[in-house]
C-alpha positions in Angstrom: 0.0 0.0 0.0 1.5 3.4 -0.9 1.6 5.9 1.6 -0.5 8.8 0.9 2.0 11.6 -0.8 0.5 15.2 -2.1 1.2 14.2 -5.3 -0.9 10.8 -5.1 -3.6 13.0 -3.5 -3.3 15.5 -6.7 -3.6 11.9 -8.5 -6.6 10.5 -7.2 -8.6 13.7 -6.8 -7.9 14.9 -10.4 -9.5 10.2 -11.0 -12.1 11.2 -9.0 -13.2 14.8 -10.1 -12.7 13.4 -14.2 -14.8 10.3 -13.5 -17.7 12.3 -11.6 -17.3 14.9 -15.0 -17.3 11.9 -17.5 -20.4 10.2 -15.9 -22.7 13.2 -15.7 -22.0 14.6 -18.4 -21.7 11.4 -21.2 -21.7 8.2 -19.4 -25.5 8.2 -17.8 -27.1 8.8 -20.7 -26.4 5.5 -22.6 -28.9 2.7 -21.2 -27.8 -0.9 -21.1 -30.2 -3.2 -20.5 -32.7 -0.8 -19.5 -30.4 1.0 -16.7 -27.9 3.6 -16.7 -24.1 2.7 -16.8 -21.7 4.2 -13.5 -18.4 4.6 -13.5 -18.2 5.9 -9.9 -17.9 2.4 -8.5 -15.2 1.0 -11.2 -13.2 3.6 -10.1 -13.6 3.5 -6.6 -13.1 0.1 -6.8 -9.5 0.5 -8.9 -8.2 3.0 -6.0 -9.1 0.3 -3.4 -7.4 -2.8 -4.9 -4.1 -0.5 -5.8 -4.0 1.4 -2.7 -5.5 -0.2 -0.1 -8.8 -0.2 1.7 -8.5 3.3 3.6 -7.8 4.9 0.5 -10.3 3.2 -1.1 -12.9 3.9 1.4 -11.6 7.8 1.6 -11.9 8.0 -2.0 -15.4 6.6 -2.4 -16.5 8.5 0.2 -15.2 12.1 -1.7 -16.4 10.8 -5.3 -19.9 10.2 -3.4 -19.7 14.2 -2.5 -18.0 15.1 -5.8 -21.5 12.9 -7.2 -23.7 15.1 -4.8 -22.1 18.2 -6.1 -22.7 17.4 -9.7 -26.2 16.1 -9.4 -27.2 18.9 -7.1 -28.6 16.4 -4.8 -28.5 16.2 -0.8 -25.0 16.4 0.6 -23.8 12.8 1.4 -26.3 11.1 0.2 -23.8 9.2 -2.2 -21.0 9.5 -0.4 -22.8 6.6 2.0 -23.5 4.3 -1.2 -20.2 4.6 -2.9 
């Protein structure tokens, strides 16, 4: 597990502020099989298997808010699903 440096931080919130832009904006309006696609979860899931389950669970919890912020929905509502 890689400790957490200011340049991995600059990293993962540049992932996670790029995959909340991508989904809004292109990403959930294709329908497969009737639903929408997310990519929130593929990439929370990447940043927990590469750098461990804090990160992962720090970083899911921010691209929930990021999500929040986006959708202009309550604050933290997603941050507890993600």
């Amino acid at each position: 597990m890689p400790a957490l440096t200011p340049k991995l931080a600059l990293r993962l919130l540049a992932l996670g502020l790029l995959t909340v832009l991508v989904q809004v904006s292109a990403v959930s309006q294709i329908t497969i099989a009737g639903t929408n696609a997310d990519l929130t979860p593929l990439a929370v899931m990447a940043v927990g298997l590469l750098c461990g389950s804090v990160l992962g669970a720090t970083f899911g919890f921010v691209a929930g808010l990021f999500v929040d912020m986006a959708l202009l929905q309550t604050l933290g509502l997603s941050s507890l699903v993600y």
